[in-house]
C-alpha positions, 0 to 999 in steps of 0.5 A, a space after each residue: 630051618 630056623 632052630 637053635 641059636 641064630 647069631 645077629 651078625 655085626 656089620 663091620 666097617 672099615 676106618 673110614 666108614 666104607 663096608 669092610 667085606 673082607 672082615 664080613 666073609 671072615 666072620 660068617 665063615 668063624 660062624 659057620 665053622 663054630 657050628 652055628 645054626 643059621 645066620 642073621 645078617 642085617 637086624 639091629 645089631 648089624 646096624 641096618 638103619 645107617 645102612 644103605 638099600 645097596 648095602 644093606 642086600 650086599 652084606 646079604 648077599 655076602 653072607 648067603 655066599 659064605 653059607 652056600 646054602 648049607 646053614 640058613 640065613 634069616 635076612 634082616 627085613 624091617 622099617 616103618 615104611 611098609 612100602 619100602 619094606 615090602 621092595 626090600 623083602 622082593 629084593 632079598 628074596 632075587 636074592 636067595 635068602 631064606 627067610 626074613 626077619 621083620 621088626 615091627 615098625 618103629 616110631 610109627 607105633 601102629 595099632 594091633 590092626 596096623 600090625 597086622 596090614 603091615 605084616 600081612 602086605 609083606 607076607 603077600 609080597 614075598 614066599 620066604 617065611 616070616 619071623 616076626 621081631 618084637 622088641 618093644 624097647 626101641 620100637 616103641 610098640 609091643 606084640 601081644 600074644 592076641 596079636 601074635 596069633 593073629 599074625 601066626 594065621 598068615 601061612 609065611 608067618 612061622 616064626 617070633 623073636 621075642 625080645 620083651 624080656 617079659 617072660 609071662 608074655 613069652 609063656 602066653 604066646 605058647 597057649 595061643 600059636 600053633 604048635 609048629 610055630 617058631 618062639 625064638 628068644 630075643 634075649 641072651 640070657 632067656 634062652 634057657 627059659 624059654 627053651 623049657 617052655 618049648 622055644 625052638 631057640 634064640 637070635 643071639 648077640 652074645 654068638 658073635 663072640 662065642 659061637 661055639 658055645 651058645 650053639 651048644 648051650 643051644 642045642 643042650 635045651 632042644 635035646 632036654 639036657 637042661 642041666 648042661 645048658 644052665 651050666 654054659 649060661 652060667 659060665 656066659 651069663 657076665 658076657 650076655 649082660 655086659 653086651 647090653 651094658 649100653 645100647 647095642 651093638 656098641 659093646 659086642 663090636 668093641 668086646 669083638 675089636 679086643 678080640 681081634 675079630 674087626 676094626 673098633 668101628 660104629 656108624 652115627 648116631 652108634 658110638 664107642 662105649 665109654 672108658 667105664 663101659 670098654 674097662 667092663 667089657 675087657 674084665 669079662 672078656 678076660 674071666 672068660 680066657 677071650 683074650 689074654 690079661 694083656 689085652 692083646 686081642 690074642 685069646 682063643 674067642 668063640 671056644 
């Protein structure tokens, strides 16, 4: 179910800060139309700590409505509160999602037996399968691949996304999970890497702007044309690395406002990317015919 590439959608907001759902269903329908693989709403790129508990299942429920159960939705599912993580996944859960995204719990650094008892109260808590997040950089704390396996015994845990960036520990996850479990790339411009060694996909940021393209670098991997897929990395590579340029999801939802896709909207502590930044993501955005030299917003995004 979750194969491919899955986009970490943005969460847009209006001018004065209020959900702007209109934009939301205009987006995960430019997705699904692109041909991406499933959609994952509410993770760190959907800005979910400054959500709010109704929020945070509206802009679900949104996107489970768009999907109407033909592409699969991985519902953003984390915190370091275990109990208030645990209420959520049941809610998410009423409310059709297909599966949970679940970040290790940030802040609290838990030692690997804590990881385990968190995960492990959710798991019991909810049937939906589990993809475990790790993304040591703002969580502070990082699953190895002993650890992973032994989250991998929980039968709903199926799945990881890896975002260390550490690809020798990617590599050593795949010698100690069951075959069928799910290693995602948590990183753009490691999913053809991790493809060769036999990952299933990626949760992408960089599809948020160029769906298209990402599902089908994607897809090339999974069906072993890793000549083709190298080639649309190649192409993207300068669009991956920019996203990152300052932390996410600044950058991609202001290369996406150039783009015409959505109001230039963050919530604190989130801000605009710097003059410098904004300079540098309107030159990539340009060189990659998103919008026009003028600056218009009025280029051809995600094709």
């Amino acid at each position: 179910m979750f194969q491919g590439c899955g986009t970490a959608l943005v969460t847009p907001f209006r001018p004065d800060q209020s959900l702007d759902e209109e934009t939301l269903r205009r987006l995960v329908q430019r997705q699904i139309e692109a041909g991406i693989h499933f959609l994952v709403p509410c993770g760190t790129t959907g800005e979910n700590p400054t959500l709010t508990r109704p929020e945070h299942l509206r802009v679900v429920e949104i996107t489970l409505d768009e999907a109407k159960k033909k592409t699969p939705v991985l519902a953003g599912c984390g915190g370091n509160n275990t109990r208030e993580v645990v209420a959520l996944a049941r809610d998410l859960e009423a409310l059709g999602a297909d599966g949970l995204l679940v970040v290790t719990p940030f802040y609290n650094k838990p030692t690997p037996d804590g990881l385990y008892e968190h995960f492990s109260a959710v798991a019991q808590a909810t049937r939906l399968p589990i993809v475990v997040y790790n993304v040591p950089g703002r969580t502070g704390v990082n699953v190895d691949p002993a650890t992973l396996a032994r989250l991998a015994t929980l039968e709903t845990v199926i799945g990881v996304k890896e975002a260390s960036g550490n690809i020798s520990q990617i590599a050593a996850i795949f010698q100690v999970v069951p075959k069928d479990f799910a290693v995602l790339s948590g990183d753009d411009a490691l999913t053809v890497p991790v493809l060769s060694l036999g990952g299933l996909g990626v949760i992408s940021v960089a599809s948020n702007e160029v769906p298209f393209p990402m599902a089908r670098m994607t897809s090339l991997g999974l069906e072993g044309d890793f000549p083709g897929a190298v080639e649309i990395h190649r192409r993207l590579h300068a669009l991956m690395e920019i996203n990152f340029i300052e932390s996410n999801p600044g950058p991609v939802k202001a290369a996406m406002a150039m783009m015409g896709l959505l109001e230039p909207v963050w919530r604190l502590p989130a801000t605009t990317p710097r003059p410098d930044s904004l300079r540098k993501i309107e030159t990539v955005l340009t060189d990659l015919g998103l919008i026009p030299h003028d600056g218009t917003g009025a280029g051809t995004p995600g094709r």
